[in-house]
C-alpha positions as CSV (number, residue, x, y, z in Angstrom):
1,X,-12.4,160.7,71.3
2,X,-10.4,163.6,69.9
3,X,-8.2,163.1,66.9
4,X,-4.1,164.8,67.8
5,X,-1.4,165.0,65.6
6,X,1.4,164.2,68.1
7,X,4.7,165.6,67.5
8,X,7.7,163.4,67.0
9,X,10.4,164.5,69.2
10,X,8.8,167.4,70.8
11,X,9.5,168.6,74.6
12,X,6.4,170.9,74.3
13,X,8.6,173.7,75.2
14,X,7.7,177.5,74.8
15,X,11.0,178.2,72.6
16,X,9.5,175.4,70.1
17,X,5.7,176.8,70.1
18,X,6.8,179.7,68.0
19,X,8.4,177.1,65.5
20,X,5.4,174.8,65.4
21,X,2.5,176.9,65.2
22,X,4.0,179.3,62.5
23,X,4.6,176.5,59.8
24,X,3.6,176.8,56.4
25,X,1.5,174.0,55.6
26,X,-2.2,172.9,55.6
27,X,-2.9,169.5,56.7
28,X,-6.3,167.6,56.0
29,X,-7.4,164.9,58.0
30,X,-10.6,162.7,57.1
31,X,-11.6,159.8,59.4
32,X,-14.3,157.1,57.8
33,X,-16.2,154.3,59.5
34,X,-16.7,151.0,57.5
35,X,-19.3,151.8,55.7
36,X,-17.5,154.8,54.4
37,X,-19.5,157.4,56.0
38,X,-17.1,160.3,57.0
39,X,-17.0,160.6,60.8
40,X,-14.7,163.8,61.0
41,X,-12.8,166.3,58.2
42,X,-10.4,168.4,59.3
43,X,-8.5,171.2,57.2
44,X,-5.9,173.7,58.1
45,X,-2.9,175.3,59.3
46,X,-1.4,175.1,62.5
47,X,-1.2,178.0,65.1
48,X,-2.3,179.5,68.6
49,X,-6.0,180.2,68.2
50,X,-9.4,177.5,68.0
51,X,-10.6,179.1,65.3
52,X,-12.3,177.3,61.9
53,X,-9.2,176.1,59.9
54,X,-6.7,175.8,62.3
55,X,-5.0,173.1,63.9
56,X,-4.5,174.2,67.6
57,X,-1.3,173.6,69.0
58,X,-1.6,171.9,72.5
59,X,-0.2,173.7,75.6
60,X,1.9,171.6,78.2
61,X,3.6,168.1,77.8
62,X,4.5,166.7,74.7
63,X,3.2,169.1,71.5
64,X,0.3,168.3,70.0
65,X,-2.1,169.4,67.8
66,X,-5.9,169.4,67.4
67,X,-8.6,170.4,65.2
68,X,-12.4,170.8,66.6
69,X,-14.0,169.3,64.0
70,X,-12.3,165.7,65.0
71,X,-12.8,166.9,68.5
72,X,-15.3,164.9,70.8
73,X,-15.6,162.4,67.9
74,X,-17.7,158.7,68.4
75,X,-15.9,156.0,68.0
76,X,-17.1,152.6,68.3
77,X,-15.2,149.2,69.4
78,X,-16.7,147.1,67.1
79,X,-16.2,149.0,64.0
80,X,-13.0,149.5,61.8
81,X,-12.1,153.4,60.8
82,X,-9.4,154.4,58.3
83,X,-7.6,157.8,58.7
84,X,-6.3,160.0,55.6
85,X,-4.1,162.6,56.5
86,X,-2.1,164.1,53.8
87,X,-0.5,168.0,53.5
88,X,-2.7,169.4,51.1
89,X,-0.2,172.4,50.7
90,X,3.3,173.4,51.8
91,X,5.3,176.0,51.4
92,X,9.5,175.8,50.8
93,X,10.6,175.5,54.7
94,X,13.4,174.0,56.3
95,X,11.7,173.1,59.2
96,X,10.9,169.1,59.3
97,X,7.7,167.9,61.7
98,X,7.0,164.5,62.2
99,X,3.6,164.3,63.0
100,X,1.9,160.8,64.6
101,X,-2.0,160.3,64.6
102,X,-3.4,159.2,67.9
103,X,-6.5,159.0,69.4
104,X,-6.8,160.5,73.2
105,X,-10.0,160.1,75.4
106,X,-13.1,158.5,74.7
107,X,-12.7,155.7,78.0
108,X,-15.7,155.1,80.1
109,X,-16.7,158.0,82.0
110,X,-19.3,157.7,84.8
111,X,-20.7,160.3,87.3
C-alpha cells in the first residue's frame, strides 16, 4: 500500500501544480502497527522531484501527494495502525491546503 496525502478540492490541473508543489511547509507522517513498531516515517516538503525529503506531487486526476518511504508499505488486515501526520514547519502563506490521508493499492494481485 502507498500512503497519499489527497488534496481537498483539487482538479489536478497544471495551473494548480505550480501552487501545490511550491508550498512552504514540511509535513511528517509516521505510521505504527499495534505493537508500536513504526511501519513508515516520512518527512518533507512538497514539490516535483522523488527525491529524499520530498513529498511528490502526483500527476493526473485528482492531486496527490506521496513520499517513498510510505511507498509499497505492508499492511495487514488483522492489525490496527495509527497515523500521525502533523506540519512540522510552516512558513507565513496565504495559500490554505487541505490534505486527507488515504491508503491506495495493496489489493490482491495475482500473475
Amino acid at each position: 500500500m502507498t500512503l497519499l496525502l489527497s488534496v481537498k478540492g483539487s482538479s489536478g490541473s497544471e495551473e494548480e501544480r505550480s501552487r501545490l508543489t511550491m508550498l512552504p511547509v514540511s509535513i511528517e507522517a509516521v505510521l505504527t502497527n499495534s505493537r508500536g513498531k513504526e511501519v513508515c516515517t516520512a518527512t518533507g516538503r512538497p514539490a516535483d522531484s522523488n527525491e529524499d525529503g520530498i513529498w511528490v506531487l502526483m500527476s493526473g486526476g485528482d492531486a496527490a501527494y506521496w513520499h517513498w518511504q510510505c511507498n509499497q508499505v505492508q499492511i495487514h488486515s488483522n492489525e490496527s495502525y495509527d497515523l500521525l501526520i502533523r506540519v512540522v514547519t510552516a512558513a507565513q502563506s496565504e495559500q490554505k491546503v487541505v490534505v486527507t490521508p488515504i491508503f491506495s493499492g495493496g489489493g490482491l494481485e495475482l500473475p
